[in-house]
C-alpha positions as CSV (number, residue, x, y, z in Angstrom):
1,X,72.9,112.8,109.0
2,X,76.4,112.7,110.6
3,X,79.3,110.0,111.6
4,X,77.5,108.4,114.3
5,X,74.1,108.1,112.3
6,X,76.1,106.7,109.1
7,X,77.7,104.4,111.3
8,X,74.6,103.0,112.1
9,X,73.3,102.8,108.7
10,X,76.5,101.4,107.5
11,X,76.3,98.5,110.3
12,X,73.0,97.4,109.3
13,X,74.8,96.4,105.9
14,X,77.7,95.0,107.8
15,X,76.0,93.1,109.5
16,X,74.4,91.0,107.1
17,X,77.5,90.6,104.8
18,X,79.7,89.9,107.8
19,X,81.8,86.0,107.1
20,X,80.2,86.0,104.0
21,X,83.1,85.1,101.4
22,X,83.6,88.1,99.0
23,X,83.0,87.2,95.4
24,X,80.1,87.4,92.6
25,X,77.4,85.6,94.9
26,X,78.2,88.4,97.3
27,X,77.8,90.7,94.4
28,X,74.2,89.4,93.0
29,X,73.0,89.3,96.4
30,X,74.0,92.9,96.8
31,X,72.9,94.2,93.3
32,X,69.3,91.9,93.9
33,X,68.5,93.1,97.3
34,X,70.2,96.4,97.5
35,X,70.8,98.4,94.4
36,X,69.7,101.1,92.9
37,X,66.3,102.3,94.0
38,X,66.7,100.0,97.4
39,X,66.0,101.6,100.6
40,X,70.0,101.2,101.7
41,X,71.1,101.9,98.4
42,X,69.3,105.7,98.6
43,X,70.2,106.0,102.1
44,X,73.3,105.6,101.4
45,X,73.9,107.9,99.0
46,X,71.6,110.5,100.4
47,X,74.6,109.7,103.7
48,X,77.6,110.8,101.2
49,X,75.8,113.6,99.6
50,X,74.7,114.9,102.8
51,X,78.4,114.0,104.6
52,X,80.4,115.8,101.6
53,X,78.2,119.2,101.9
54,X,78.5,119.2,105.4
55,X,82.5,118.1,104.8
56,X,83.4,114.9,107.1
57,X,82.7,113.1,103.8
58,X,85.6,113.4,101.3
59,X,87.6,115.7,103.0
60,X,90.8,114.9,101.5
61,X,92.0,115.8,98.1
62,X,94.9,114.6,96.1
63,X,95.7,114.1,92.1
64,X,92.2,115.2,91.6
65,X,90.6,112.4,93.6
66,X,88.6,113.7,96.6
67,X,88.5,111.0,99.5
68,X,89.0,110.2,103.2
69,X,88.3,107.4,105.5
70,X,85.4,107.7,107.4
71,X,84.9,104.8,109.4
72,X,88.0,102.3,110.5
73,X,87.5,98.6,110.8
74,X,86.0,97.7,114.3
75,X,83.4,95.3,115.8
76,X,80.4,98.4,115.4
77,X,81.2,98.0,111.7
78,X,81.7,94.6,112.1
79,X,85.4,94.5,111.3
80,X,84.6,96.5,107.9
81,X,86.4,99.9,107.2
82,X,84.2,102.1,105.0
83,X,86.2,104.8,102.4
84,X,84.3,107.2,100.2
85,X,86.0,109.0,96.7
86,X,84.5,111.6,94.6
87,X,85.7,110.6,91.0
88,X,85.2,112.2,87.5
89,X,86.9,110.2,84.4
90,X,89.8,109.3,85.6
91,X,92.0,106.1,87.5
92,X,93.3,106.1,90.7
93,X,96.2,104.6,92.4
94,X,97.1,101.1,91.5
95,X,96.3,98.7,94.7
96,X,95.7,95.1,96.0
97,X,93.2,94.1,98.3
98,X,94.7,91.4,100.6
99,X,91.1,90.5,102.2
100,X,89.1,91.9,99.3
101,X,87.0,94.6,98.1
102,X,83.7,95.7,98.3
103,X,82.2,98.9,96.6
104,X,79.1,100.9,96.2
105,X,79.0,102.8,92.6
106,X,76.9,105.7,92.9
107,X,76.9,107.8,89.7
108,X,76.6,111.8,90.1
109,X,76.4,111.8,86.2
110,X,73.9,109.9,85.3
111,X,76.0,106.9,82.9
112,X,78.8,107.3,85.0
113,X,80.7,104.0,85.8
114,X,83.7,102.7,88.0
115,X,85.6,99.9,86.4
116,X,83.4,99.5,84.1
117,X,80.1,98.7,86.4
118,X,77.3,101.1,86.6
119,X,75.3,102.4,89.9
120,X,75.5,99.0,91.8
121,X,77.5,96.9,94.0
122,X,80.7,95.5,93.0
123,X,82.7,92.5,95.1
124,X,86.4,92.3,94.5
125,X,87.8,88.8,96.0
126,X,90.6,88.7,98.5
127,X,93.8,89.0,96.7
128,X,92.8,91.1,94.1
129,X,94.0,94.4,92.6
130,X,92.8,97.2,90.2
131,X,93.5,100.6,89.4
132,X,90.2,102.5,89.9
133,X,88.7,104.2,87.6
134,X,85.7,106.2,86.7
135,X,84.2,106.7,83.1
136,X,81.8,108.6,81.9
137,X,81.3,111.4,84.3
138,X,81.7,111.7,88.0
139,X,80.8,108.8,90.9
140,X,80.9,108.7,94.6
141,X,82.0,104.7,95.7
142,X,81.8,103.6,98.8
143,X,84.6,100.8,99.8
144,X,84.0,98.5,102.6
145,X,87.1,96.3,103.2
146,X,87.3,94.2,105.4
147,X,89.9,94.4,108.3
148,X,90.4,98.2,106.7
149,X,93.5,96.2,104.6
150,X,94.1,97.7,101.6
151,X,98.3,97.8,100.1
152,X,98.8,100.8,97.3
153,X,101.6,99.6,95.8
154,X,103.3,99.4,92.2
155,X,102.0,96.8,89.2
156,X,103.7,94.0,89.7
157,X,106.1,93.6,86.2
């Protein structure tokens, strides 16, 4: 596995979610036809694992997050950008998602979960914001967003 052959596995995803309005019907569809123990759901993470140890997976590190862009939004990804962190029990930087959110949970500690949600899909609508954070152990996620928007900025008071 490398960029070009995660790109393609990513696209076949992106391709079926493409225009589809980000919320929870997104998210059942995701958890029901890809979750854990799909096909794309192992492939996928079999991809990070395999793309951290080889390191053009998560080859940034700050405030004990380790992350990095691997894809940017274009037409092969269907206009999706696709962002990978290595988490263990603790919350990231507070952002929004102007065109939404959507993430792959896949636990390295088994229990492990990212705002709450275990191994699965989770769909954040456009507009949204969170502070990530993982629980119970350590969890690679996968973001897809779409346009590659994404604003870190302060809680609004």
């Amino acid at each position: 596995m490398n960029v070009n052959e995660f790109a393609v596995l990513i696209a076949r995803l992106t391709e079926e979610i493409a225009g589809v309005p980000l919320g929870s019907p997104l998210e059942a569809h995701l958890n029901a036809d890809h979750g854990p123990g799909s096909d794309l759901f192992e492939a996928v993470f079999a991809a990070c694992q395999t793309g951290i140890r080889d390191g053009w997976l998560c080859n940034r590190e700050g405030g004990g997050i380790r992350y990095g862009r691997v894809l940017k939004a274009t037409d092969a990804t269907h206009g999706f950008s696709v962002d990978v962190v290595e988490m263990e029990n603790l919350a990231g930087p507070y952002h929004v998602h102007p065109n939404g959110e959507i993430d792959l949970i896949m636990p390295l500690t088994p229990g492990a979960c990212f705002d709450a949600n275990p191994a699965g899909w989770c769909v954040y609508e456009p507009g949204s914001g969170h502070r990530p954070t993982v629980t119970g152990g350590r969890a690679l996620v996968l973001y897809l967003l779409p346009q590659g928007a994404i604003d870190f900025t302060p809680v609004a008071a």
